[in-house]
N, C-alpha and C positions, 0 to 999 in steps of 0.2 A: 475551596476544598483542596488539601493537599493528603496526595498517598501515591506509595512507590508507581504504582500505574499510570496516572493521573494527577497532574499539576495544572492548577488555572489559576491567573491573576491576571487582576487590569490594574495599570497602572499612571501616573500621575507626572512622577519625577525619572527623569533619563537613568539617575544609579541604580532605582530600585528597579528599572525593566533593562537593564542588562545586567544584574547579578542574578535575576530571574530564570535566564536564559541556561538550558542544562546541555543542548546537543552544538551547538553554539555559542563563541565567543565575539561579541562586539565590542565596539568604541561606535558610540552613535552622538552628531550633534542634529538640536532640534531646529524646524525652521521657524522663522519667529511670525509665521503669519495668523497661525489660531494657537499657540500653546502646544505642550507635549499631552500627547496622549498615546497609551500601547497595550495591551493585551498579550499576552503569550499563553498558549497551552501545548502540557510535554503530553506525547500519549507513548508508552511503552508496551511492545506486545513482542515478547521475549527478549530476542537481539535485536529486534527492530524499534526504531520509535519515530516517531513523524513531530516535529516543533512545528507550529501555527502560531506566525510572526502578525499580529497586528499594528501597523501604527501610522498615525497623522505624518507630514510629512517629513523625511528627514535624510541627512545624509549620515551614511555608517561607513566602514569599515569591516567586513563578516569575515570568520575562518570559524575549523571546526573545531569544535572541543575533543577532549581525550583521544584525540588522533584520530576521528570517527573518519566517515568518507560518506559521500551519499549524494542526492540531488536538490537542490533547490529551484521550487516552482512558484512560480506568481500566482495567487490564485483573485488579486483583484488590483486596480488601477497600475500598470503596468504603462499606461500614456505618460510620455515625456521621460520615463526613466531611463538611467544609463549604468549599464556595470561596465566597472574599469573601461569608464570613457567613451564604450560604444553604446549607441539606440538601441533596445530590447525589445521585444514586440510581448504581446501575452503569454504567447506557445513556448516562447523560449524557457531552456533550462540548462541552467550551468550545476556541471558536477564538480564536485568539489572534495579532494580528495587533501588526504593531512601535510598540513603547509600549505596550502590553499589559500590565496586570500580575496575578498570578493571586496572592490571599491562599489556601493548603491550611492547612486543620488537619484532619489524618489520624489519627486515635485507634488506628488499627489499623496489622498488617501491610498495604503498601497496595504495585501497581505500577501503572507510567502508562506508555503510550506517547505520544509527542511526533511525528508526524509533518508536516515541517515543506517549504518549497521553499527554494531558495538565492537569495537576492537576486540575484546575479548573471545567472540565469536567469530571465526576467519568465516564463517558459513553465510554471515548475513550479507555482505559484501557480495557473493554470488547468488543469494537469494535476491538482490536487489537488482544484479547486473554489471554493476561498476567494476567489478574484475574484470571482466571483459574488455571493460573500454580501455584506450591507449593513454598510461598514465600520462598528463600534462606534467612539463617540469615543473621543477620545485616552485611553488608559489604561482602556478599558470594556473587561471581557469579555461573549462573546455565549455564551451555554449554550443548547443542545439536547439534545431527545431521540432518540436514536436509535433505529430499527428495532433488536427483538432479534435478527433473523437475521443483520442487517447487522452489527450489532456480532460475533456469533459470527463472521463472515466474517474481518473486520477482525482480531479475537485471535489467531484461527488462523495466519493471515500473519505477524503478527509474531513468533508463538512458534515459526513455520518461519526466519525470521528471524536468530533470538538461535540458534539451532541450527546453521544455517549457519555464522555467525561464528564460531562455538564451535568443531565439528567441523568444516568444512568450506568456507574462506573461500576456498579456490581457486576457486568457482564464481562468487566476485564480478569475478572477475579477467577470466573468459571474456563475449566481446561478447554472445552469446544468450542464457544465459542470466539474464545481469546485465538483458536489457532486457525479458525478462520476470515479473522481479520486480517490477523497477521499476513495468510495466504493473500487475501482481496488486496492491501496495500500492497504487498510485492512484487502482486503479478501486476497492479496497474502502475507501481515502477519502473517496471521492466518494460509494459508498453508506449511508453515514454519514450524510452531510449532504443528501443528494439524494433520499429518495425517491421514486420513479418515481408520479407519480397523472397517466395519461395525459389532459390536458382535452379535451373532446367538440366544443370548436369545430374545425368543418372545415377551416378555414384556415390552420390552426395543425398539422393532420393533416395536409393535404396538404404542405406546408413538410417535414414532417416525413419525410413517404415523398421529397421531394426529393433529402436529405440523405443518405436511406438510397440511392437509384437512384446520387448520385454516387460515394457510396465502393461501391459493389460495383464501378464502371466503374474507379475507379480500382486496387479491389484484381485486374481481371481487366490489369489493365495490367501487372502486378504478378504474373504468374502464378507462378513459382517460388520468391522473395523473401517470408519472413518480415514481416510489417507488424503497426506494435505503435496502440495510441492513439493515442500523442502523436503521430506520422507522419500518422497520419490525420486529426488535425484540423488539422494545419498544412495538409496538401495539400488538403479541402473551405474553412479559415480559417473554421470553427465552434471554439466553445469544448467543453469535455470535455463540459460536462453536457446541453450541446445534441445533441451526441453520441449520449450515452447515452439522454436523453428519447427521439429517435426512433427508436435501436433497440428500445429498450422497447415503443415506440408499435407497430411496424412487425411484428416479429416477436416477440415476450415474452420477450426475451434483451438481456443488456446488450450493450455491441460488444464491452467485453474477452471474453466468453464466447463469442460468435461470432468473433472473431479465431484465439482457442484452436483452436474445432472446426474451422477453415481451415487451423490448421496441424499438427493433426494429421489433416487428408487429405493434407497436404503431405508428412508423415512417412509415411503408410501406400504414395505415390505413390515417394518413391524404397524405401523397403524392398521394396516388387515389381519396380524395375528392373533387368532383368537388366544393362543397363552402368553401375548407381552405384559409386561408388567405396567405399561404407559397407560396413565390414570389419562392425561391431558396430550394436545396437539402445542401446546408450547412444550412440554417436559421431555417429547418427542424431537422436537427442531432444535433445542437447544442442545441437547445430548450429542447432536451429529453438527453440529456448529453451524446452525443458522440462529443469526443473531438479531436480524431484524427482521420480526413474523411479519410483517405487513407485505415485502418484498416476499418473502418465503411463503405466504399463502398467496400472492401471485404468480410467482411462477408454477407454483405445485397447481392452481389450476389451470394455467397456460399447457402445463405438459400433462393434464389427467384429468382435463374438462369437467372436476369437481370439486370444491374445497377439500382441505385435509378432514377439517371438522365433520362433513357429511362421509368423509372415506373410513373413520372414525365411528360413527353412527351406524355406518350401513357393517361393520365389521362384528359390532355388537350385538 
């Protein structure tokens, strides 16, 4: 299936899975123990896109295409491998900013997520985090470690992701729930590279409850409209992670997780009007970007000890 959103191919031969490759640029040699084999899928969700690197064993060369910047995650056999020389463990993640260049020797079945911003958009890059971090010189990579949870967050995402594409790429197409993806990959970007360790200076807390007093006034401005992150830091002109630092700080939630629970009051609010126009509890989730109902009817009855469907019914 190929369309601007959504590109998926498995591949055979080394040429045809690196001219494959859209958010990244290789040179890969294969190892000669079982043959080549590789997979790639691009997923695009505006300026952001996440590449899912599949392949048998091999040694590459990586940099970023069209000047992008972004992070690169292991999301399977990560035993034995080495970038530019050193041991990498699973958690690790090297950011990779343009001119970047990443030596892999992968001894194993291995896959990588790439998730990257579009140069054209200075936004995505602070939606992602990477602005923040301390540019490496020209052609340095920087490696961290990530939180285990965080990383768990982040895998999951992307393997809702490569599913999507797969089965189900019409939902990239629709405006809500494309910008709530967009949001979910961001912000588990960002907890990647950000751990939350709130500091105890006062000054820096109050700042912090600032940040938090503005966007509640802005989101009450805002009362029936959907608002994702990136909306949010444009309209206070904080960067993501400042963001998120003082939602953390303020209430022990990051903002994408508090934006979420807002908009499913938002969902639970028209499913009990009696004048909504919502025939269905999908036409309802999806309008306010929830994109996987299965998750979205669990948490809706984790927080309202009922299905949507029965909130639905009983409204009728």
């Amino acid at each position: 299936m190929q369309d601007a959103r959504a590109r998926i191919g498995k591949f055979d031969e080394v040429e045809e899975f690196v001219s494959a490759l859209r958010t990244l640029e290789a040179s890969v040699v294969a190892l000669p123990a079982e043959g080549f084999g590789a997979s790639v899928a691009t997923i695009r969700l505006d300026e952001l896109a996440v590449e899912v690197v599949r392949t048998r064993p091999v040694l590459l060369m990586a940099a970023t295409a069209e000047e992008r910047s972004g992070c690169l995650v292991t999301l399977d056999g990560a035993q034995g491998t080495r970038w530019n020389g050193l041991a990498v463990g699973y958690e690790d993640v090297a950011v990779l900013a343009p001119g970047s260049t990443l030596a892999a020797d992968c001894r194993d079945d291995c896959a990588y997520a790439f998730v990257s911003a579009d140069p054209a958009h200075p936004s995505g890059a602070a939606a992602l985090g990477v602005e923040d971090e301390p540019p490496p010189r020209r052609g340095a990579v920087r490696v961290a470690r990530a939180n285990a949870s965080a990383h768990r967050n982040f895998a999951a995402i992307v393997r809702h992701l490569e599913e999507i594409a797969t089965s189900g790429p019409s939902l990239l197409v629709q405006h809500e729930p494309r910008r709530a993806l967009r949001d979910e990959l961001a912000s588990a970007a960002r907890g990647l590279l950000f751990p939350c360790n709130p500091a105890p200076a006062r000054r820096r807390a109050t700042t912090r409850h600032l940040v938090v007093r503005r966007a509640e006034e802005h989101l009450c401005a805002c009362p029936s409209r959907p608002i994702y992150t990136d909306e949010l830091c444009e309209a206070l002109g904080v960067s993501a992670s400042a963001l998120h630092e003082a939602f953390h700080a303020t209430f022990g939630v990051s903002p994408h997780r508090y934006l979420k629970m807002r908009r499913l009051g938002m969902v639970r609010a028209m499913l009990l009007a009696h004048d909504a126009p919502w025939r269905s509890v999908k036409a309802v989730a999806l309008s306010h970007g929830f994109w996987h109902l299965g998750q979205f009817s669990h948490d809706y009855r984790a927080n309202y000890g009922e299905s949507p469907s029965d909130t639905l019914a009983r409204a009728r």
